[in-house]
N, C-alpha and C positions, 0 to 999 in steps of 0.2 A: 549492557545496562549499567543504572549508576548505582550501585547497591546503598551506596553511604547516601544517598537521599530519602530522606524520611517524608517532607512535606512538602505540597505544591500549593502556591494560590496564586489562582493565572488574574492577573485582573481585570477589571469591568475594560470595555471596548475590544476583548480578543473573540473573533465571532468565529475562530475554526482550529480544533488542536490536529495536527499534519500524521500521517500512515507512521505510525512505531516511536511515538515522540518519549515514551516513557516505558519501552518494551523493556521489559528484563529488572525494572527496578525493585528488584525485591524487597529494598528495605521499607518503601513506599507505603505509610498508613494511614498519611490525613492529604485529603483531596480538597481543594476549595474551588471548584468549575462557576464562573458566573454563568445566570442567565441567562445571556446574550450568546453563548455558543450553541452555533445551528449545525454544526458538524464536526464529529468526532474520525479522526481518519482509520484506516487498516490497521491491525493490531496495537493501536494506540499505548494501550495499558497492560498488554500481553504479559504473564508470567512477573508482572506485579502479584508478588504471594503476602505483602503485609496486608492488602488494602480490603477489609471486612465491610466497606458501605459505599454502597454510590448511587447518587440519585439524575438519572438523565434528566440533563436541559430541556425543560419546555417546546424548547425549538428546534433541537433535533429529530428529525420523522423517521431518520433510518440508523440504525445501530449495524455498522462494518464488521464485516469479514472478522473474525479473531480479535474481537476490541480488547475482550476480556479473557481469552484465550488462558489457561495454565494459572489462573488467578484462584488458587485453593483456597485462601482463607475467606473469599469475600461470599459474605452470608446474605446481605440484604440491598436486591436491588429495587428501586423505583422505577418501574417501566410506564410512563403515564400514556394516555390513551391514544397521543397524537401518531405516536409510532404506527410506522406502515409496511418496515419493514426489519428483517435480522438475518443479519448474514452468516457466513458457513460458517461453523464451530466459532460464535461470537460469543458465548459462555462455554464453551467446551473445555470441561476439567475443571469448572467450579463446582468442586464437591461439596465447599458447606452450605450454598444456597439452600435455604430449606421453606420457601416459600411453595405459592401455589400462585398461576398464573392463570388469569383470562383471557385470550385474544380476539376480543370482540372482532365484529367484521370488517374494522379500520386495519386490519392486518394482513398484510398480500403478498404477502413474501416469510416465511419461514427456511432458512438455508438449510444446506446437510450439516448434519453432527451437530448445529446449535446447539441443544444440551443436552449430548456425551457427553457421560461420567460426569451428571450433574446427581448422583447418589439421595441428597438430601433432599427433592425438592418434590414436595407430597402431590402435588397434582399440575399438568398444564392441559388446559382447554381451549381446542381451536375453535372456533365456528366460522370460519371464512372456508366455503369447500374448497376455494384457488388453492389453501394453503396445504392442502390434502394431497 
Protein backbone atom coordinates (compact mmCIF):
# COMPACT_ATOMS: atom_id res chain seq x y z
CA UNK A 1 0.00 0.00 0.00
CA UNK A 2 0.84 3.61 -0.30
CA UNK A 3 0.67 4.92 3.18
CA UNK A 4 1.90 8.63 2.39
CA UNK A 5 -1.40 9.00 0.26
CA UNK A 6 -3.87 10.94 2.03
CA UNK A 7 -6.31 11.94 -0.89
CA UNK A 8 -7.99 10.47 -3.94
CA UNK A 9 -10.29 12.30 -6.48
CA UNK A 10 -10.77 10.05 -9.47
CA UNK A 11 -12.28 12.23 -12.03
CA UNK A 12 -15.67 12.42 -13.89
CA UNK A 13 -15.52 9.79 -16.99
CA UNK A 14 -13.68 6.81 -14.84
CA UNK A 15 -16.56 4.32 -14.76
CA UNK A 16 -14.53 1.32 -12.93
CA UNK A 17 -11.95 1.41 -9.99
CA UNK A 18 -9.79 -2.23 -10.68
CA UNK A 19 -9.49 -5.42 -7.71
CA UNK A 20 -6.95 -3.83 -4.70
CA UNK A 21 -6.35 -0.39 -6.52
CA UNK A 22 -5.91 1.38 -3.07
CA UNK A 23 -5.47 -1.84 -0.71
CA UNK A 24 -3.21 -1.25 2.23
CA UNK A 25 -3.36 2.80 2.03
CA UNK A 26 -3.69 3.53 5.46
CA UNK A 27 -3.02 6.98 5.37
CA UNK A 28 -6.09 7.35 2.99
CA UNK A 29 -8.98 9.88 4.46
CA UNK A 30 -10.76 11.94 1.84
CA UNK A 31 -12.20 9.97 -1.04
CA UNK A 32 -13.76 11.79 -3.97
CA UNK A 33 -15.55 8.73 -6.29
CA UNK A 34 -17.65 10.44 -9.17
CA UNK A 35 -21.02 9.28 -10.06
CA UNK A 36 -20.31 7.77 -13.06
CA UNK A 37 -18.38 4.71 -11.36
CA UNK A 38 -20.50 1.36 -11.82
CA UNK A 39 -17.88 -0.91 -10.43
CA UNK A 40 -15.75 -0.98 -7.63
CA UNK A 41 -13.21 -4.08 -7.88
CA UNK A 42 -12.06 -6.87 -5.14
CA UNK A 43 -10.64 -5.50 -2.08
CA UNK A 44 -10.33 -2.14 -3.82
CA UNK A 45 -9.96 0.03 -0.48
CA UNK A 46 -9.01 -3.05 1.81
CA UNK A 47 -7.14 -2.12 5.07
CA UNK A 48 -7.55 1.53 4.13
CA UNK A 49 -7.65 2.51 8.23
CA UNK A 50 -7.88 6.52 7.65
CA UNK A 51 -11.08 6.53 5.49
CA UNK A 52 -14.25 7.26 8.16
CA UNK A 53 -16.93 7.89 5.18
CA UNK A 54 -17.90 6.58 2.04
CA UNK A 55 -20.78 6.83 0.04
CA UNK A 56 -21.55 4.10 -2.92
CA UNK A 57 -22.10 5.35 -6.51
CA UNK A 58 -25.40 5.16 -7.66
CA UNK A 59 -24.38 2.86 -10.30
CA UNK A 60 -22.77 0.48 -8.61
CA UNK A 61 -25.50 -2.73 -7.78
CA UNK A 62 -22.85 -4.93 -6.32
CA UNK A 63 -20.24 -4.19 -3.59
CA UNK A 64 -17.02 -7.01 -4.14
CA UNK A 65 -15.55 -9.39 -2.08
CA UNK A 66 -13.30 -7.52 0.69
CA UNK A 67 -13.86 -3.87 -0.76
CA UNK A 68 -13.65 -2.43 2.53
CA UNK A 69 -12.17 -5.32 4.32
CA UNK A 70 -9.79 -4.31 7.60
CA UNK A 71 -11.06 -0.47 7.08
CA UNK A 72 -11.49 0.13 11.21
CA UNK A 73 -11.95 3.63 11.26
CA UNK A 74 -14.76 3.95 8.64
CA UNK A 75 -17.96 4.82 10.56
CA UNK A 76 -20.51 5.70 7.91
CA UNK A 77 -21.57 3.99 4.89
CA UNK A 78 -24.29 4.88 2.23
CA UNK A 79 -25.54 1.73 0.96
CA UNK A 80 -28.38 3.16 -1.54
CA UNK A 81 -31.06 0.87 -2.53
CA UNK A 82 -29.92 -0.15 -6.04
CA UNK A 83 -27.49 -2.61 -4.43
CA UNK A 84 -28.10 -6.36 -5.20
CA UNK A 85 -25.53 -7.65 -3.86
CA UNK A 86 -22.25 -7.82 -1.06
CA UNK A 87 -19.60 -9.91 -1.10
CA UNK A 88 -17.56 -12.16 1.43
CA UNK A 89 -16.13 -10.09 4.29
CA UNK A 90 -16.75 -6.81 2.09
CA UNK A 91 -16.94 -4.66 5.53
CA UNK A 92 -15.39 -7.31 7.58
CA UNK A 93 -13.47 -5.55 10.45
CA UNK A 94 -15.07 -2.36 10.06
CA UNK A 95 -15.54 -1.95 13.77
CA UNK A 96 -16.57 1.68 13.90
CA UNK A 97 -19.52 1.28 11.52
CA UNK A 98 -22.19 2.10 13.87
CA UNK A 99 -25.15 2.33 11.67
CA UNK A 100 -28.27 0.13 11.19
CA UNK A 101 -28.95 -1.34 7.92
CA UNK A 102 -32.21 -2.34 5.86
CA UNK A 103 -31.99 -4.86 3.12
CA UNK A 104 -34.99 -4.50 1.35
CA UNK A 105 -35.84 -7.35 -1.07
CA UNK A 106 -33.57 -5.70 -3.90
CA UNK A 107 -30.93 -7.64 -2.02
CA UNK A 108 -29.87 -11.36 -3.31
CA UNK A 109 -26.81 -12.01 -2.27
CA UNK A 110 -25.45 -11.41 1.30
CA UNK A 111 -21.50 -13.10 1.44
CA UNK A 112 -19.92 -15.01 4.35
CA UNK A 113 -18.32 -12.76 7.14
CA UNK A 114 -19.67 -9.51 5.28
CA UNK A 115 -19.93 -8.01 8.74
CA UNK A 116 -17.44 -9.74 10.95
CA UNK A 117 -16.32 -7.87 13.66
CA UNK A 118 -18.41 -5.04 12.53
CA UNK A 119 -18.81 -4.44 16.72
CA UNK A 120 -20.67 -1.00 16.37
CA UNK A 121 -23.42 -1.52 14.08
CA UNK A 122 -26.76 -1.51 16.12
CA UNK A 123 -29.04 -3.44 13.78
CA UNK A 124 -28.94 -5.26 10.01
CA UNK A 125 -32.23 -6.40 8.56
CA UNK A 126 -32.74 -8.85 5.78
CA UNK A 127 -35.95 -9.40 4.26
CA UNK A 128 -35.01 -11.27 1.06
CA UNK A 129 -35.46 -15.01 2.33
CA UNK A 130 -32.60 -15.94 -0.73
CA UNK A 131 -30.31 -14.02 1.42
CA UNK A 132 -31.15 -16.43 4.55
Amino acid sequence: GCSALTEIAIPSGVTSIGASAFNGCSGLTVLDIPTGVTAIGEAAFSDCLGIKKFTIPSGVIKIENSVFSGCSSLSDVNIHSGITSIGDNAFNGCSSLTASYDFLYYVDYIGTSSFADCEGIDSLTVYNRKCI
